[in-house]
N, C-alpha and C positions, 0 to 999 in steps of 0.2 A: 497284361502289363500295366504300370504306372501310368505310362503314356498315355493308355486308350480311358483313362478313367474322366467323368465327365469333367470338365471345366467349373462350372457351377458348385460343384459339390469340393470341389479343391479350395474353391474359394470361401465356400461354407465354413469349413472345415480352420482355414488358416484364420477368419474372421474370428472364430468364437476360442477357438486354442492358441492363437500364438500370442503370447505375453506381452503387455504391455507395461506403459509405464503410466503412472497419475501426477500429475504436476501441479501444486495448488499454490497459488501468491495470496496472501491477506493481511488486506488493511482490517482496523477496526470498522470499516463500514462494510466491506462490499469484498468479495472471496472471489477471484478465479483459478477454477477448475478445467483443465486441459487431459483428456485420454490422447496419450500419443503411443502410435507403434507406429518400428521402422522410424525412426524419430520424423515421422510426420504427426501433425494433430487432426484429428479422426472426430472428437466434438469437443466444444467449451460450453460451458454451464459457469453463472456468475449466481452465486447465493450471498447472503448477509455474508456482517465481516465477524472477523471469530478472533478475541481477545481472551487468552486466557487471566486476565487483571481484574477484568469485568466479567467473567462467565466460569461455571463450576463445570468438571468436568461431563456432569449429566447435560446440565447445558447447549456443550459443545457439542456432545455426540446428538442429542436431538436436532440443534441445527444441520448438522451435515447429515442427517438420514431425514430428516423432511426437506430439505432443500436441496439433496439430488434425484436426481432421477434413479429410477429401481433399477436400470441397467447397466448404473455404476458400480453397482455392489456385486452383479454377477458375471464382473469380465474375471477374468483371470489374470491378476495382477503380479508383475515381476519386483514391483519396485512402489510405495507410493513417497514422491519429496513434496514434502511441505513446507513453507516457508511463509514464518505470521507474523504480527505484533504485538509486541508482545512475550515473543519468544526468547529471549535474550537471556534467561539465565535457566541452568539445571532443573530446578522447580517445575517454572512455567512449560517447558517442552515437554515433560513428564507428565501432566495435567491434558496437554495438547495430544502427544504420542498415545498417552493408553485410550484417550477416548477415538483416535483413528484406526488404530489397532482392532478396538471391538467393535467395529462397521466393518473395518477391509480386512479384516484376518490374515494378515500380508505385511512381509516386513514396511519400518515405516522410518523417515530421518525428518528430523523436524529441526529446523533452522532459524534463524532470524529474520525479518523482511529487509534487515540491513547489508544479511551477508547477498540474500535475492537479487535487491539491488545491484549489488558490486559483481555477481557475477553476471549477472544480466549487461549490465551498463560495460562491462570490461573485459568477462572471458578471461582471457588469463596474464592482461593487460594491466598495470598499474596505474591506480586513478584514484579519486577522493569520487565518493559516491554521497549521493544526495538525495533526503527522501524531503519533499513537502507535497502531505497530501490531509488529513484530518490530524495525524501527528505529525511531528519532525525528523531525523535522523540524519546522522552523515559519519562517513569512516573513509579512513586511509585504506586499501585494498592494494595488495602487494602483488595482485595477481594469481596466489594461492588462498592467501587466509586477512583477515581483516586485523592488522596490527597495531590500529590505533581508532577509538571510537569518544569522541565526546559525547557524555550524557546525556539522551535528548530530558530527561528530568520531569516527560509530560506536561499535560496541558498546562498545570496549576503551577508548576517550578519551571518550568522549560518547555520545548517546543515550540521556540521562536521561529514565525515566517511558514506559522502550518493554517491549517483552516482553522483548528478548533481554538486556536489563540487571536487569531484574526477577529473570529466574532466574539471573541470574549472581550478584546476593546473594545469589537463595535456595538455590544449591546449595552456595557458600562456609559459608555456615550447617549444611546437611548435613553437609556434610565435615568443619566441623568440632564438629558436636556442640554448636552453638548453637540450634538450630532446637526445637520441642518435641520431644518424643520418637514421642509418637505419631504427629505431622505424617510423621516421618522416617522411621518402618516401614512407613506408610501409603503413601509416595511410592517405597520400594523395590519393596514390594510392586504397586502401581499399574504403576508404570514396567517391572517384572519387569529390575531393574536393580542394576550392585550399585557399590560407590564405584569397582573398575577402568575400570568401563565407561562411567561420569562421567568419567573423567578421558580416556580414549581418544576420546569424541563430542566436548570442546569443546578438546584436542590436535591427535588425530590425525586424526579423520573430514572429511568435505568439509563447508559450511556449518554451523559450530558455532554464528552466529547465529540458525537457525533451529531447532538441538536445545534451547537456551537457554529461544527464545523460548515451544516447545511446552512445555517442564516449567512456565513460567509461569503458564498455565493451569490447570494441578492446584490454584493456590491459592484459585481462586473457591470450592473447595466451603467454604474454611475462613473465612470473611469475620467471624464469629463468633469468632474468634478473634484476641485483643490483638496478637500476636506477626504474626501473618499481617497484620491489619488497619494496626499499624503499620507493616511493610514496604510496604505498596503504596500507604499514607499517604504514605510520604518518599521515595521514588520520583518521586510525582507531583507534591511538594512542590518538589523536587530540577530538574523541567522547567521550572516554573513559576521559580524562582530564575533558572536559571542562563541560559534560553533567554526566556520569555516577560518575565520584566522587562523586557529589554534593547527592548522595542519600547513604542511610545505606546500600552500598553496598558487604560489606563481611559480613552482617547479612541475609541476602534474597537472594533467588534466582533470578538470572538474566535471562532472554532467550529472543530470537530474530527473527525478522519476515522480510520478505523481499529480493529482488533479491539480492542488493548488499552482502546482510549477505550470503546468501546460493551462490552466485558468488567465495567470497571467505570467505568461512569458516573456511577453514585451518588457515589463515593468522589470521581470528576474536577469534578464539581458541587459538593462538599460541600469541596476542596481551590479550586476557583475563589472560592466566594465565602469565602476566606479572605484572598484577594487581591482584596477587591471588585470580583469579577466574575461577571458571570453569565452561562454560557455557552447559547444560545440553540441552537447544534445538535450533535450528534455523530452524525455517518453511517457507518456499517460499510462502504459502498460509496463510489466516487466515478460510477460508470457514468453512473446516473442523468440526474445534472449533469452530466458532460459530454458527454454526447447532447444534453441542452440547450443548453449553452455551443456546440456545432458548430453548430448548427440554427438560430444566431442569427448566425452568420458573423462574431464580435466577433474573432477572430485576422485578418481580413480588411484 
């Protein structure tokens, strides 16, 4: 009988045969990957960030089959959602989809990191969703579907109040001798960098969004300082203007995902309630929630 069969071996057996689901969030820096069954998460794996704007589809798929593990590819997959930047129009998810297709051979939905956000941050919950983490983003989220999205327009047009705009002031400043001085030997020294090779990383090299958004960082240690303080003051000032206005935003809940947000929170707290708002979350990850958001079948 069923009954008497080992234990062990049932467990084998469910382990390697019963379907799962892949759950993947990505920035342009940094990608997590979540195997979930029984909507539990079972392992995560974080590899590079995968932009289809900056990467061809060959690209993409060698990144995600060198940067998973080989026993991603031979679970038995029910479902894989992905959610990048990037991903925002027909094109780009096309580019994204068929190269996850020919690693997982398994159907695949590939989505915005804007709508990830919104269902993460909200479920099925109406709310303005907010991304500051290397780019920008923000949308109205009605609880189903995102009905209104101002154009984050990237690094170079837009994408106020993200990392990769952040150090795009704060290197202009370097360069030219506006920045304090100490900040500026500090960050050569730190960076073991000199101004040619500023100028080659957000020029010549591949993803200058992302060398941007990394010198960004160097400024938390100087918070303490006017100069610094105000740069990452107007910045966030600058999201809030140009993106968050434009939505009902003292009717809905606002909340926010991403390094730069949880970098400085205090500063993004202390700039909301300047626009009488008070922001109630800011999440470094979206994983979490959207393990949730699957596990309730609300795409369904």
């Amino acid at each position: 009988m069923v009954m008497n069969l080992n234990k062990n071996i049932i467990f084998v057996n469910k382990y390697n045969f019963s379907p799962m689901k892949l759950i993947a969030e990505s920035g342009s820096t940094r990608t997590e990957w979540a195997l979930v069954e029984d909507d539990r998460v079972v392992q995560r794996v974080f590899t590079e960030g995968i932009n289809p704007y900056f990467q061809t589809r060959k690209e993409i798929s060698r990144s995600v089959r060198l940067g998973l593990p080989e026993i991603f590819f031979k679970k038995k997959l029910e479902q894989v959602y992905y959610y990048g930047a990037g991903c925002g129009n027909y094109e780009k998810k096309n580019i994204v989809g068929a190269s996850l297709v020919a690693q997982f051979k398994t159907p695949i939905q590939v989505e915005s990191d804007l709508l990830a956000a919104a269902r993460s941050l909200f479920k099925s919950d109406s709310g303005i969703a907010c991304i500051l983490g290397t780019g920008s983003n923000s949308c109205f989220y009605n609880g189903k579907i995102i009905v209104k999205n101002v154009k984050a327009a990237g690094y170079i047009l837009g994408d106020e109040g993200s990392g990769a705009v952040l150090g795009r002031y704060f290197l202009s400043d370097v360069l030219k001798g506006l920045a304090p001085k100490h900040i500026i030997t500090d960050f050569y020294e730190k960076f073991r960098i000199t101004p040619d090779d500023v100028m080659e990383s957000v020029y010549d090299l591949p993803f200058p969004n992302r060398f941007l958004s990394t010198v960004s960082y160097f400024l938390s240690d100087y918070l303490d300082n006017d100069y610094v303080h105000t740069l990452i003051v107007n910045n966030l000032k600058s999201f809030f203007v140009r993106s968050v206005s434009q939505y009902d935003y003292k009717n809905y809940p606002i909340r926010f995902v991403g390094s730069v947000a949880c970098a400085y929170s205090d500063l993004l707290r202390e700039v909301g309630r300047g626009f009488g708002v008070d922001i109630d979350v800011i999440a470094e990850s979206l994983m979490d929630g959207l393990v949730d958001f699957h596990s309730l079948h609300i795409e369904d």
